[in-house]
C-alpha positions as CSV (number, residue, x, y, z in Angstrom):
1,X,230.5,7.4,6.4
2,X,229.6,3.9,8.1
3,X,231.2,1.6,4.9
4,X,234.4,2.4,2.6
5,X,234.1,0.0,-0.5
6,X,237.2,-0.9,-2.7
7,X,236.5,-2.6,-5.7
8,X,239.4,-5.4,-6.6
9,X,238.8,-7.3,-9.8
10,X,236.1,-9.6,-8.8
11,X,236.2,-9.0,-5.5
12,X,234.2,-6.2,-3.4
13,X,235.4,-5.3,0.1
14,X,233.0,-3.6,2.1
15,X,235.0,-2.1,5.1
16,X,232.4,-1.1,7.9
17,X,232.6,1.3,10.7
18,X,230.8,2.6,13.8
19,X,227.5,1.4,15.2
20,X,224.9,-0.7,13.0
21,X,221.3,-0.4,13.9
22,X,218.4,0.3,12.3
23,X,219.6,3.9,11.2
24,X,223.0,2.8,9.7
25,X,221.8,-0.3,8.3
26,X,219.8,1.4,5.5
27,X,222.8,3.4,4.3
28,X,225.4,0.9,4.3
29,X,222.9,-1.5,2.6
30,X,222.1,1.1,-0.2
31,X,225.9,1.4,-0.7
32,X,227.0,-2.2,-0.8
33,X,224.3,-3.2,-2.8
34,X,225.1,-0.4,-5.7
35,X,228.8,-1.5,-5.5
36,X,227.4,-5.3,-6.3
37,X,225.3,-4.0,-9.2
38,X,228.1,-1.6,-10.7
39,X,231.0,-4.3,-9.9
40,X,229.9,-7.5,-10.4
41,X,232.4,-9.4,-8.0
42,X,231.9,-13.2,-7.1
43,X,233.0,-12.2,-3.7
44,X,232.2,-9.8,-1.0
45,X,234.5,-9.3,1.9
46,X,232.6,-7.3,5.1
47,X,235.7,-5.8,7.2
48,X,233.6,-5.6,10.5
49,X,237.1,-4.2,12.1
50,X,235.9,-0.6,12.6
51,X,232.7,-1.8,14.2
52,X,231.7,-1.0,17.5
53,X,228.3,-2.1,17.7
54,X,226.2,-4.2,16.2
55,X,222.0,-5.0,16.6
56,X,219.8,-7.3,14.8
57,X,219.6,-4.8,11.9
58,X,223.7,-5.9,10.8
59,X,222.8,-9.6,10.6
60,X,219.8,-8.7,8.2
61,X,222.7,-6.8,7.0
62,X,224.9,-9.1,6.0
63,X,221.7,-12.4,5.0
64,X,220.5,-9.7,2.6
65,X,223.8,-9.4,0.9
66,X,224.5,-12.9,0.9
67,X,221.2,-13.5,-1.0
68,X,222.4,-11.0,-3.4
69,X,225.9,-12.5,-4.2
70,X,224.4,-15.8,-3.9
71,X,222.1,-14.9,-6.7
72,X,224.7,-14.1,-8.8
73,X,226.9,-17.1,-8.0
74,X,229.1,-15.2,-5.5
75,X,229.8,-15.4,-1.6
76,X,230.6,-13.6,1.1
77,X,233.1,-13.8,3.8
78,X,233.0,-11.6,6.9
79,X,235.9,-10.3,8.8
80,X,237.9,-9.3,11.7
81,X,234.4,-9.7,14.2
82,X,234.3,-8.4,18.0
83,X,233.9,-11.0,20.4
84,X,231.0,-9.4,20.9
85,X,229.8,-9.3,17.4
86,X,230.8,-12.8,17.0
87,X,228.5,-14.0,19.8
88,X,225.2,-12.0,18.1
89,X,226.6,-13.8,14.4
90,X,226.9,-17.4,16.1
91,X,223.7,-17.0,18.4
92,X,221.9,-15.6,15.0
93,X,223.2,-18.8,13.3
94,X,225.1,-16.6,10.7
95,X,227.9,-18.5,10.4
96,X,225.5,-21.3,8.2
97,X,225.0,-19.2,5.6
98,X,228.6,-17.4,5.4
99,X,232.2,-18.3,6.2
100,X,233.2,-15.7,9.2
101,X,236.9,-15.5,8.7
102,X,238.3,-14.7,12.4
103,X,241.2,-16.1,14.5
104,X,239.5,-16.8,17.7
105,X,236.5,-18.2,16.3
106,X,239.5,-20.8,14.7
107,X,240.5,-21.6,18.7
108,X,237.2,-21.9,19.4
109,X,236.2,-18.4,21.2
């Protein structure tokens, strides 16, 4: 399974894995966004450690899930990016609309 979710209180942590595209996107979405509905949390942590890939289709990814916690007062933080990933997130201007929480972006990588 591309996401593992563990509910925490009022926090949701959404731990991805393997290669998003088009194909994965749909699934993870579909999962995340039932976890939001059933849980409720004011913020949604994406653990992009266990990703090994990422295409257009994860930033849609994550901008649809920060319209949904944003419409119910929440936020979302993403986590533990690629260097990779965190180019496609920083090109995409991602990090304007969510904090990306990652030590290299902090020394300016």
């Amino acid at each position: 399974m591309p996401v593992l979710i563990n509910a925490k209180k009022d926090r949701l942590v959404a731990f991805l894995s393997g290669e998003i595209d088009h194909h994965s996107a749909k699934e993870i979405r579909s999962e995340i966004d039932i976890s939001i509905v059933k849980n409720a949390p004011s913020l949604l942590e994406m653990d992009f450690s266990g990703v090994s890939f990422m295409d257009s289709s994860g930033i849609g990814l994550v901008m649809g899930r920060c319209k949904s916690m944003n419409a119910c007062g929440g936020r979302v933080i993403v986590k533990n990016v690629s260097p990779e990933i965190q180019k496609v997130m920083l090109l995409s201007g991602l990090d304007r609309i969510v904090t990306i929480s990652n030590s290299s972006l902090q020394k300016g990588v």
